[in-house]
C-alpha positions in Angstrom: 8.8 27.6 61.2 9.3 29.7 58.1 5.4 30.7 58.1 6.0 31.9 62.1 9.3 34.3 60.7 7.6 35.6 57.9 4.4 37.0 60.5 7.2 37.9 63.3 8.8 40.3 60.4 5.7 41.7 59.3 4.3 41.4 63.0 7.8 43.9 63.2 7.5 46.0 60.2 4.1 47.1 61.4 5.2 48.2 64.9 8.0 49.8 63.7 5.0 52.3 61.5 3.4 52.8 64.3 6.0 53.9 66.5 7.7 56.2 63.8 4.4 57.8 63.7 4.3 58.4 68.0 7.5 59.5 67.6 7.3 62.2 65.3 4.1 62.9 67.0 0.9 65.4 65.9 3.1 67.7 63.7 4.7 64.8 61.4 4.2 64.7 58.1 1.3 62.9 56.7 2.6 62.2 53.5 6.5 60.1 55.2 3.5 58.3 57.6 1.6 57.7 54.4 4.9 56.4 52.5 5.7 54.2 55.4 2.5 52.8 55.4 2.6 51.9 51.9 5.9 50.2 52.1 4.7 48.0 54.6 1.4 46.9 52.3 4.2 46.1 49.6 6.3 44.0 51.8 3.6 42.3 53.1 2.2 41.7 49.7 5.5 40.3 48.5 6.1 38.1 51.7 2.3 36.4 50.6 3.4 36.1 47.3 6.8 34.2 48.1 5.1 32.4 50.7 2.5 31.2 48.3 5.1 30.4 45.7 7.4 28.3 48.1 4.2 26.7 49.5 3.4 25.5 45.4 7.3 24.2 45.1 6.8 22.3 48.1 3.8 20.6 47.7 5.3 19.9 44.6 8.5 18.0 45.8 6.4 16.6 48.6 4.0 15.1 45.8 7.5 13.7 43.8 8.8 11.9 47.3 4.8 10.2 48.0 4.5 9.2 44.1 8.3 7.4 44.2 7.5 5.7 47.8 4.7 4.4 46.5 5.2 3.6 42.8 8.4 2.2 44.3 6.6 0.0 46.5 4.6 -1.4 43.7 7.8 -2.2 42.4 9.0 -3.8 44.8 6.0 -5.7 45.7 6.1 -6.4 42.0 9.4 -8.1 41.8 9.5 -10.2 44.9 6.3 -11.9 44.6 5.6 -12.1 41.1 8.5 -11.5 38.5 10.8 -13.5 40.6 8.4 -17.0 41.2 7.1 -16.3 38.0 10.7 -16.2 35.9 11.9 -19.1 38.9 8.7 -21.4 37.2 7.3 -21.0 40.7 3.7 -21.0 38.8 3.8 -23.7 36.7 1.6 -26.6 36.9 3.2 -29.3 39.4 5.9 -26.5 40.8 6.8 -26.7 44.6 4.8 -24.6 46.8 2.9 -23.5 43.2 -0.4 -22.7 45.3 1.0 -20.7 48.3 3.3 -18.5 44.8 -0.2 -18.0 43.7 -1.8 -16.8 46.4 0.8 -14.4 47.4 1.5 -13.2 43.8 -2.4 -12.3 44.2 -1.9 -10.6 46.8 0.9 -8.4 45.3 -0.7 -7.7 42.3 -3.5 -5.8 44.3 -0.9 -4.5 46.7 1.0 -3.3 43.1 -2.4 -2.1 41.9 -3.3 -0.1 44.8 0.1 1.3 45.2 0.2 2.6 41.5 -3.1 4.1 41.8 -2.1 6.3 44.9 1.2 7.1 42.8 -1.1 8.1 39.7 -2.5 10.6 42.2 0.7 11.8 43.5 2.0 12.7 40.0 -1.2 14.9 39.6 0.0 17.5 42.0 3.2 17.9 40.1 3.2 19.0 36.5 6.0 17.0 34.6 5.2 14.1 36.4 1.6 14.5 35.6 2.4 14.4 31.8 4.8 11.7 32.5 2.2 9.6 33.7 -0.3 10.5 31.9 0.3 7.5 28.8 0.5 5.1 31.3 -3.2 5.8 33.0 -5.2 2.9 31.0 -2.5 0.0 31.3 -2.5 0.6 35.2 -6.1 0.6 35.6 -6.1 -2.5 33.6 -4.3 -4.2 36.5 -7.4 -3.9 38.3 -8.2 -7.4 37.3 -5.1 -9.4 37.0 -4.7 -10.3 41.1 -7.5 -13.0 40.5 -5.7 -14.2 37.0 -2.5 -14.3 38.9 -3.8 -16.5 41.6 -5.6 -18.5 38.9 -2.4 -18.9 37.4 -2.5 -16.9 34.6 1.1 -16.4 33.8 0.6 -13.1 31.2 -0.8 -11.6 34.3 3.0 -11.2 35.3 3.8 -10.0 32.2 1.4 -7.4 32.2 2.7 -6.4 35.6 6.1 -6.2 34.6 5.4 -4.1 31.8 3.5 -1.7 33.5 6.1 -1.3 36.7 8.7 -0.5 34.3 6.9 2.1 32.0 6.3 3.5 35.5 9.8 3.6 36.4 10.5 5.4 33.1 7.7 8.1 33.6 9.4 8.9 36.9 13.2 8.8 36.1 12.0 11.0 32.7 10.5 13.7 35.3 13.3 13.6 38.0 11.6 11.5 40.3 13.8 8.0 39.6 12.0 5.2 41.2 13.8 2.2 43.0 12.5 -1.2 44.2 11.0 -1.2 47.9 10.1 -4.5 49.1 6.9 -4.0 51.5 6.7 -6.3 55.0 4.4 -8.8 54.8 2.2 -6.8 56.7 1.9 -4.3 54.6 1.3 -6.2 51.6 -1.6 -8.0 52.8 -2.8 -4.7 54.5 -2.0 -2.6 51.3 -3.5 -5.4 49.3 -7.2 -3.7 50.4 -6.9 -0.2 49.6 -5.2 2.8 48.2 -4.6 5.1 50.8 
């Protein structure tokens, strides 16, 4: 919408040249046309210029409001099916329903993973949260492997997890992008599970 104003007024400014110039017809002086002309180049300039800037500023916040949906997500994720079982004794040897807390802790963790990963790209497009982030770059990509540890039972997996979600949440509330728990469907964990997009 803004984009459309900005044109319309330079879109104005132009006519309103050309007709000064009808106006005053073939006796009007060449150097006021010349001036006029001039002053429309410079406002057009500076209308680029603030539309580039706000265009940078936005991308910017938009990049913030992706990275803390989807770091938050992990979170969430995070939480509900893996620091929760996990600190209930959910994976323990001989625990109720320990297989089906496995397998869905598995499938967190790479839901968790993914989510982080698109959230590491998010931060990129956004300065302090790029620098934020940038510490925690190693310890999420060695989440990679932990799904398969976690539905092995590998408690430290957890751990790991835990650690990493809130260094995350740190990063973010440290660059004015706080991060809160979402808990994904279950469709979206098992479709988020394959990908990071």
């Amino acid at each position: 919408m803004s984009a459309r104003i900005r044109t319309l007024g330079v879109s104005l400014a132009i006519c309103g040249t050309v007709l000064a110039g009808t106006v005053a017809g073939p006796g009007a002086d060449v150097a006021q046309a010349a001036g006029k002309a001039a002053v429309t180049q410079q406002t057009d300039s500076s209308l680029t210029a603030s539309a580039s800037s706000v265009t940078i500023a936005e991308h910017q916040r938009f990049a913030k409001t992706r990275f803390v949906i989807n770091a938050g997500l992990a979170a969430g994720a995070t939480y509900e099916w893996i620091i929760k079982p996990w600190k209930a004794g959910a994976f323990k040897k001989g625990a109720h329903g320990r297989t089906s807390s496995l397998i869905k802790a598995g499938l967190a963790g790479a839901f968790a993973y993914n989510r982080l990963r698109a959230a590491q790209h998010n931060a990129q497009a956004d300065p302090t949260l790029s620098r934020a982030m940038a510490p925690l770059n190693s310890g999420i990509n060695d989440l990679k492997h932990l799904p398969s540890k976690l539905r092995s039972g590998d408690t430290s997996a957890a751990s790991s997890f835990d650690n990493v979600i809130n260094q995350v949440k740190d990063a973010g509330h440290s660059a004015g992008a706080p991060v809160k728990n979402r808990v994904p469907s279950w469709e979206q964990l098992i479709s988020g599970a394959h990908g990071a997009h």
